[in-house]
C-alpha positions as CSV (number, residue, x, y, z in Angstrom):
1,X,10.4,-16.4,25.5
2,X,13.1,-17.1,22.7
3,X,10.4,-15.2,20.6
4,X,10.3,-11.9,22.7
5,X,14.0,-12.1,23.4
6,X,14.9,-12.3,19.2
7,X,12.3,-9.5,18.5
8,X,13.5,-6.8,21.2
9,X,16.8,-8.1,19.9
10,X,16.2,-6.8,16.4
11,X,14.3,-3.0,17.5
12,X,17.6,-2.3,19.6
13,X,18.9,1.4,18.6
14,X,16.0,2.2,17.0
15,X,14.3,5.8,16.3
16,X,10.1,6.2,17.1
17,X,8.2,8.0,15.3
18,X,4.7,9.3,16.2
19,X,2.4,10.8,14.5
20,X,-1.6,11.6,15.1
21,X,-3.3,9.0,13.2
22,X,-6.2,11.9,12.1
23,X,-2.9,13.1,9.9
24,X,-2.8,9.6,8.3
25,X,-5.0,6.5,8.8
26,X,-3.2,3.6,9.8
27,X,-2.4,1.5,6.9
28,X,-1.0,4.4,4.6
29,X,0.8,5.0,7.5
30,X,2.3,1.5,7.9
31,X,2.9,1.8,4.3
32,X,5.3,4.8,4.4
33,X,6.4,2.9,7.6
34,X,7.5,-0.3,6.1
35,X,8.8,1.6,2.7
36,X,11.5,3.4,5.0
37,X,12.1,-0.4,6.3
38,X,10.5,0.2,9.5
39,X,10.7,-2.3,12.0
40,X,7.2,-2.4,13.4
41,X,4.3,-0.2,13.3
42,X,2.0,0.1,15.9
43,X,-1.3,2.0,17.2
44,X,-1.7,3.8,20.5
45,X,-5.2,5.0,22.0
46,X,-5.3,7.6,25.2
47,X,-8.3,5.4,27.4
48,X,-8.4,9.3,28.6
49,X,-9.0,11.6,25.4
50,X,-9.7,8.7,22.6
51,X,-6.7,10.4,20.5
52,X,-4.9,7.8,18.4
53,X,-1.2,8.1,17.6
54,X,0.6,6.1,15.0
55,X,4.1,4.7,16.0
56,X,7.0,3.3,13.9
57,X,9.7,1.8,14.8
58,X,13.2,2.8,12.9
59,X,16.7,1.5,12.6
60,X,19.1,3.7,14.0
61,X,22.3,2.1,13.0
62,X,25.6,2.2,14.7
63,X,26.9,5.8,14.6
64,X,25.2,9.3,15.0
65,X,25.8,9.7,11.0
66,X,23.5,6.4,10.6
67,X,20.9,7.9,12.7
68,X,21.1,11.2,11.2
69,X,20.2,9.6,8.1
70,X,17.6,7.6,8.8
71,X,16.1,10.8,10.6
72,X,15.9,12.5,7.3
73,X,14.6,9.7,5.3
74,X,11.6,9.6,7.5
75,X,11.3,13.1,7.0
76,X,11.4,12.9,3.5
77,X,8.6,10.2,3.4
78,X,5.9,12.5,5.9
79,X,6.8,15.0,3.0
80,X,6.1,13.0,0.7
81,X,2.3,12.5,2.4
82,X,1.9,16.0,2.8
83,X,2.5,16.0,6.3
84,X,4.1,18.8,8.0
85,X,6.7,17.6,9.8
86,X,6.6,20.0,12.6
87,X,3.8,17.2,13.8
88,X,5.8,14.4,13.7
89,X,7.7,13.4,16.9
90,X,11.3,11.8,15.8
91,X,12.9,9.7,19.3
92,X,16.3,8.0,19.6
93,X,15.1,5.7,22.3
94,X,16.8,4.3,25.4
95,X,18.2,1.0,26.6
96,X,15.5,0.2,28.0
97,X,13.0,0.8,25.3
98,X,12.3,-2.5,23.3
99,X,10.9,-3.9,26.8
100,X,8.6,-0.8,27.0
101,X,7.5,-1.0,23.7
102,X,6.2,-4.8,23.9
103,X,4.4,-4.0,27.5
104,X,2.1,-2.2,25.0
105,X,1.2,-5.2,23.2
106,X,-1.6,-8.4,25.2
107,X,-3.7,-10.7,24.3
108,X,-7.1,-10.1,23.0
109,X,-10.3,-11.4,23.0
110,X,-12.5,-11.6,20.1
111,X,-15.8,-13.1,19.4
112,X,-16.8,-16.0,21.4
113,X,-13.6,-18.1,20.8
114,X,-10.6,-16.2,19.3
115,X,-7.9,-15.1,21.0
116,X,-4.5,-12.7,19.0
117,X,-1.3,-12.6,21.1
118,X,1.9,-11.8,20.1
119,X,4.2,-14.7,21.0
120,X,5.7,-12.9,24.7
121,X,2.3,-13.1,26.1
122,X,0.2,-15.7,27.6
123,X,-1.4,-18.8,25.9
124,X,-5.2,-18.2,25.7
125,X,-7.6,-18.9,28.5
126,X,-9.1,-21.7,28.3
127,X,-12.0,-22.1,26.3
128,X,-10.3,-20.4,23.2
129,X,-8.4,-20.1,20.5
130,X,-5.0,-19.3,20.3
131,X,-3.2,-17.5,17.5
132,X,-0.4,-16.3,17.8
133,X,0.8,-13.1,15.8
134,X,3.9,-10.9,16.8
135,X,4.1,-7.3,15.5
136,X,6.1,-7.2,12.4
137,X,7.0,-6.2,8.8
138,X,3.1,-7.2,7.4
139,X,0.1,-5.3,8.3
140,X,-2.8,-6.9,10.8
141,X,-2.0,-8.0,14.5
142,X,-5.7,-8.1,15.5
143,X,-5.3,-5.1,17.5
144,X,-7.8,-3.1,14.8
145,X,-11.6,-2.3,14.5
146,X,-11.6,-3.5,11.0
147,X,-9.9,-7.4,11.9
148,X,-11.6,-7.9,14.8
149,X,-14.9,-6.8,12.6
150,X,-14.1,-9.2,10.4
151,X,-12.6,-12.2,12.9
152,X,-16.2,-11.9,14.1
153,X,-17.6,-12.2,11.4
154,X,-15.3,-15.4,9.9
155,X,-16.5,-16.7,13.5
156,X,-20.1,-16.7,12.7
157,X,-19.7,-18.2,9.4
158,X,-17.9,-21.1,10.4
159,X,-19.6,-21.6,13.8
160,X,-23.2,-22.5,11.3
161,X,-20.7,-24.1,8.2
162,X,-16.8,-24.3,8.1
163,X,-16.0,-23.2,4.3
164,X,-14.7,-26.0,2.3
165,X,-12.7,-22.7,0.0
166,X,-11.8,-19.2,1.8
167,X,-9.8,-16.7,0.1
168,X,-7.8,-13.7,1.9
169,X,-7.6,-11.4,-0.2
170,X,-4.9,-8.8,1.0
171,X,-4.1,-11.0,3.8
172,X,-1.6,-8.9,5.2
173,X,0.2,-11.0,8.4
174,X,-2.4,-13.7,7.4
175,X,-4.0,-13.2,10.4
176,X,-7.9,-13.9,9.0
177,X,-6.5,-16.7,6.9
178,X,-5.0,-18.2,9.7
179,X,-8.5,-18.0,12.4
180,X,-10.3,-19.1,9.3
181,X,-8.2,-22.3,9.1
182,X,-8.1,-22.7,13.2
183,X,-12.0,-22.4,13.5
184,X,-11.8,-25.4,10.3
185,X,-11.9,-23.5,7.3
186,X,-10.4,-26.4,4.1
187,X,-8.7,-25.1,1.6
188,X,-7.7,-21.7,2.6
189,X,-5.7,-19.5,0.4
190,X,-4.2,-15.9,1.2
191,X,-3.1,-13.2,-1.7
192,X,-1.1,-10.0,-0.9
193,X,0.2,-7.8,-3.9
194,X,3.6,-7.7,-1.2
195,X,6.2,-10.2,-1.0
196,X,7.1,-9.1,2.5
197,X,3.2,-10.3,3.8
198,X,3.1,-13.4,1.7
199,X,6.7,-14.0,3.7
200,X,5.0,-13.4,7.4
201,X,1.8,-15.0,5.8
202,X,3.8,-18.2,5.7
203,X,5.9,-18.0,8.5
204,X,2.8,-17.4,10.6
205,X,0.9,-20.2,9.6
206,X,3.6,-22.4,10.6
207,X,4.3,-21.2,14.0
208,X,-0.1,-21.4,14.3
209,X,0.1,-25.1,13.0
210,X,-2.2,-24.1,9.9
211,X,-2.3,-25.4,6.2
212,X,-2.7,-22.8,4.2
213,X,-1.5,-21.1,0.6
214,X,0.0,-17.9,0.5
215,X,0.1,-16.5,-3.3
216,X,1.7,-12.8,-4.7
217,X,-0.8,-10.9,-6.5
218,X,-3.1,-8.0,-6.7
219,X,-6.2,-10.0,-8.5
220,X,-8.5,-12.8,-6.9
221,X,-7.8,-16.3,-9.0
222,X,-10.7,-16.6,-11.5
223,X,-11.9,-19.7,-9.9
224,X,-15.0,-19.5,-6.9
225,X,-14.3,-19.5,-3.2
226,X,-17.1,-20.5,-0.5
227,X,-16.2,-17.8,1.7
228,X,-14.0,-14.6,0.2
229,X,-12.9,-11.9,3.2
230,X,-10.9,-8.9,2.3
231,X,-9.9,-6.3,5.1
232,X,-8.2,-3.6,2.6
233,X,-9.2,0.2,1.9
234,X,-12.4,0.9,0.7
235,X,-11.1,2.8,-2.6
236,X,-9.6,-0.6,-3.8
237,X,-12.7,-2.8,-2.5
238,X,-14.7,-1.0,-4.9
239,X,-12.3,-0.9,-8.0
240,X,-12.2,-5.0,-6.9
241,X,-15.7,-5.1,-7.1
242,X,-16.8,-7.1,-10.1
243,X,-13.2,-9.5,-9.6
244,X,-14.0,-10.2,-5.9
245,X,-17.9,-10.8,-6.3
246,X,-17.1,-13.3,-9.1
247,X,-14.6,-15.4,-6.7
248,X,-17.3,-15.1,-4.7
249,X,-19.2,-18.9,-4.2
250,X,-21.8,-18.4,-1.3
251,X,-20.6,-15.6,0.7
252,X,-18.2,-12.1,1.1
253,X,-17.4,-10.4,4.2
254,X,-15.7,-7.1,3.7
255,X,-13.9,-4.5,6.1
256,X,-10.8,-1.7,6.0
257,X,-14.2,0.7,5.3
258,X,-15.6,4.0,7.2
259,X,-19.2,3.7,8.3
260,X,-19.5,6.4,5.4
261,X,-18.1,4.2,3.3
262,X,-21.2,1.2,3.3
263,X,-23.4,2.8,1.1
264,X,-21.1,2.6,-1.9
265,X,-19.2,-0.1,-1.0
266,X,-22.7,-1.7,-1.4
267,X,-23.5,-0.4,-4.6
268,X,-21.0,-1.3,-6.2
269,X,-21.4,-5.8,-5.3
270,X,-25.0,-5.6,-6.0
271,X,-24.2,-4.0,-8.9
272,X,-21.9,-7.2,-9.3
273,X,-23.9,-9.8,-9.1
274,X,-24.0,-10.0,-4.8
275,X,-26.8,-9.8,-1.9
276,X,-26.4,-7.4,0.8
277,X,-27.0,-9.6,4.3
278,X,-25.8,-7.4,7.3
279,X,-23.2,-4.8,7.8
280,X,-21.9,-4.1,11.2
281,X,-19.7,-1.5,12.9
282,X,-17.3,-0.6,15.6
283,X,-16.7,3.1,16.3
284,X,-16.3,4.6,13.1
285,X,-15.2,1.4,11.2
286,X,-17.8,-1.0,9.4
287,X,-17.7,-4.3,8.0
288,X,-20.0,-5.7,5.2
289,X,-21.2,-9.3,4.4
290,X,-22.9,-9.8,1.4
291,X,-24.2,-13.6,-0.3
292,X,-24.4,-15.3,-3.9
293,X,-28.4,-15.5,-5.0
């Protein structure tokens, strides 16, 4: 409860900003977020129409100057997408908002033993797994297609053969690191090319009781993994290719790609050396897993 109490603490006075996620996808979106120092980012679906909004969460300091300034910063970065910021929706929100914002965050479910809470919900029922991850400053909460594509597919692997080596590469929150590690992954090792995600990377593995080793970087080490994951964009899983297939020791699994995206994403690890074993999908997002030999 300490948890919730310090985190709704910390988004008091804050401005929200929403925006149609078919304006910007998600993680360039938490980018721009979390380079105007955002405070949270978030994802919103209508069960009614399917539309997805992106949400941020701002500071809004202590006087109406501090607000107003902070109101034209996050202007300045949707112009700097190429957004018209006619479609963005800028809110001071109430008093009353912090404990509205975390009744949009629960537990989750995924594959046959995993279950992703933030830290004000309740523990997992009984029969799984309980991670705990609270919205913050690094991207991956669970809550997307492409990390629960993946967390499924971690699940599988380990279920048949717990990796003795896993790399994360672009781990984010640490979030597949850290199931990895729960479901008995050894010798587990997350990169991020941000020092704010190798920060939460930590910090989350401690509060999950996990050993693992969070590293700053943009390139896999040149030694071999048994299992490599990497839930990133497809544009840099391909310019990764021949780096990422090489770290590669028995298997890859791959997400952050459109179902579009498979065929290339493909091409380009067999063309490195790799196997193509399954690919999978959930709406429009797909994962890949491909194998050494």
């Amino acid at each position: 409860m300490q948890a919730a109490k310090s985190l709704a603490k910390s988004l008091a006075k804050s401005l929200e900003l929403r925006l149609d996620a078919a304006l910007l996808d998600e993680e360039s979106f938490a980018a721009m977020a979390f380079a105007l120092d955002a405070q949270g980012v978030a994802q919103e679906t209508d069960v009614d129409t399917a539309d997805v909004v992106n949400i941020a969460w701002f500071d809004a300091g202590q006087s109406p100057a501090d607000e107003e300034a902070m109101r034209i910063r996050i202007l300045a970065g949707l112009t700097f997408q190429n957004i018209d910021t006619a479609a963005a929706a800028i809110t001071l929100l109430g008093d009353d908002w912090a404990s509205s914002w975390m009744e949009q965050w629960h537990g989750k479910a995924v594959g046959e033993k995993l279950w992703v809470r933030p830290s004000f919900r309740d523990p997992a029922p009984e029969g799984r797994i309980d991670i705990v991850l609270d919205p913050g400053m690094a991207f991956g909460t669970g809550q997307h297609a492409t990390t629960c594509l993946c967390l499924a597919a971690i699940e599988r692997y380990c279920a048949a053969h717990p990796p003795a080596s896993l790399l994360d590469m672009g781990a984010g929150s640490g979030l597949l690191a850290i199931a990895a590690a729960r479901l008995g992954a050894q010798g587990v090792v997350a990169i991020d090319n941000d020092p704010i995600a190798v920060q939460a990377c930590d910090e989350n593995a401690r509060i999950n009781h996990v050993a693992l080793e969070s590293l700053l970087g943009d390139t896999p080490p040149q030694t071999q993994f048994e299992l490599v994951v990497a839930n990133i964009l497809a544009g840099p899983l391909i310019s990764l290719a021949v780096p990422l297939a090489a770290a590669t020791g028995r298997h890859l699994i791959l997400s952050g790609l459109l179902v579009s995206q498979i065929e290339p994403i493909v091409a380009a690890y067999t063309a490195a050396g790799l196997t193509l074993l399954r690919h999978d999908a959930e709406g429009d997002w797909a994962s890949v897993e491909l194998v050494r030999g």
